[in-house]
N, C-alpha and C positions, 0 to 999 in steps of 0.2 A: 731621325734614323729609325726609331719604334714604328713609326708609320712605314717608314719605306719597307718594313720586313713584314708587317700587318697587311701589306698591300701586295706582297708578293707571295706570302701564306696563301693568299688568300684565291691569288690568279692559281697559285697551284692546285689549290683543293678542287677548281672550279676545273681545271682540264682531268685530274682525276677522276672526278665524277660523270664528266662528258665522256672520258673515255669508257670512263666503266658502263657507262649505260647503252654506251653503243656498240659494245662489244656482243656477242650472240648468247644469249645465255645457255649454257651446255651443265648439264649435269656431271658429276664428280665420273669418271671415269671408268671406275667400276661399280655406280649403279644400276647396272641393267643386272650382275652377277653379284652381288652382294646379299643381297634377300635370301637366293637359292644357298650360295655358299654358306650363309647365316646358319639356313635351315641342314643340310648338311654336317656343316662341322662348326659346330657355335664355338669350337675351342679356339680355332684357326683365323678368327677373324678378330679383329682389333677394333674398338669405336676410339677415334680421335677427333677432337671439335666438334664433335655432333655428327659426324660421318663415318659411316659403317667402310671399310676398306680390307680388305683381301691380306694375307700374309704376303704375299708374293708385293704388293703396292706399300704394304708398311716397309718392308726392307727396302724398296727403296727408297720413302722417305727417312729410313733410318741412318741409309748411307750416303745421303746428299748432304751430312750434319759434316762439317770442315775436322780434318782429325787433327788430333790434339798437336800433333807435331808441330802445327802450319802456323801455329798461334801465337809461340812465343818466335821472334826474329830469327833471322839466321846470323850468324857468329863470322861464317867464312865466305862474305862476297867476295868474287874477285871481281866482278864489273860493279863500279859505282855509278857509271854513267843514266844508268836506267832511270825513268822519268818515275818508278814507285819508290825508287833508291832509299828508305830512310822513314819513309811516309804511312800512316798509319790508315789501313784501307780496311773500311769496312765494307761485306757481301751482301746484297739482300735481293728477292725476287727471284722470277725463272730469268736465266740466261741462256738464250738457241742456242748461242757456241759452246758452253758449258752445261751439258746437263748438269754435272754432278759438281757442286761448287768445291769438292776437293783436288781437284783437277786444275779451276783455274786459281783455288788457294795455295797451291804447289807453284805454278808459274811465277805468281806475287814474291812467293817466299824467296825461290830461286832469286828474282829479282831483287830482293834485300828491302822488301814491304813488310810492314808490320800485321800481320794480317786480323783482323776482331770480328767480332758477330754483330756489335753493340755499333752507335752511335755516341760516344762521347765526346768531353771536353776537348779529347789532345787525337781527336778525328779529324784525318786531312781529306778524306777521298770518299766518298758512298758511292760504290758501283752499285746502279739501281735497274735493273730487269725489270721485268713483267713484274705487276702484283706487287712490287714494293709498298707496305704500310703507309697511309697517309701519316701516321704520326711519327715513322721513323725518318719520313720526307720533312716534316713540320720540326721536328729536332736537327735535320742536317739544316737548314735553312736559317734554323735561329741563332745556329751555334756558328756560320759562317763557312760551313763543309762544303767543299765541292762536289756536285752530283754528277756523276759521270755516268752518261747512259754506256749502253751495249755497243755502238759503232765508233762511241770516241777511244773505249777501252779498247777493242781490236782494231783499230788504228794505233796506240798506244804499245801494243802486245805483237803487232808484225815485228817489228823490227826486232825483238827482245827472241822472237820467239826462231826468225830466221838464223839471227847471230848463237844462239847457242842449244836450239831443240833440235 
């Protein structure tokens, strides 16, 4: 069994790498305006990870963080039916349909998902976008979590989202 997940660690790390490599390499966003807005207003601008980013690009990384609401369960489902029903789902990566993961952290919740940031022990679900962490991938993998990319989630999310959005 140690092997069988050593060996599937292992195919995974090996398509994250091929993907990443053949992806185009594009610079952060707002490095063409960053230096100047630097020089301008050094107040205004924030450095995160090593990357110089604009006030306007920190807000919104500031509010793509899931708000506190979403985290703890909801209390009052009335449909149990839903396939997140119960299930403890963790968020990570970009998602096209979801900019802003508080938006499809509110869907989850409505649905009566447990919603987390983390991958842990009592984790059933990693919805995994663009850019998902090789090691938050290497922990849902070891731990037995289901990975669910972006088309099986909106596959998952039509019917939930026709019946009651």
């Amino acid at each position: 069994m140690n092997t069988f997940l050593l060996l599937l660690l292992g195919v995974a790390i090996i398509i994250i790498i091929v993907q990443a490599s053949s992806k185009k390499k594009t610079s952060h966003p707002s490095n063409s305006s960053f230096t100047e807005e630097k020089k301008k207003n050094p107040k205004k601008v924030k450095q995160t990870n090593n990357h110089d980013i604009g006030a306007e690009d920190f807000m919104i990384w500031k509010t793509n963080k899931i708000p506190h609401e979403y985290l703890t369960p909801k209390k009052d489902v009335e449909d149990t039916s839903s396939y997140f029903y119960g299930k403890k789902v963790c968020i990570s990566g970009q998602l096209s349909s979801f900019p802003y993961r508080g938006e499809l952290a509110k869907y989850l919740w409505d649905a009566g998902a447990d919603v987390d940031t983390s991958v842990g022990k009592t984790c059933g679900i990693l919805i995994s976008g663009d850019g998902t962490g090789p090691s938050k991938l290497k922990k849902a993998i070891e731990q037995g979590v289901q990975i669910m990319p972006e088309t099986e989630l909106s596959e998952k999310l039509d019917g939930f989202k026709s019946k009651y959005l």
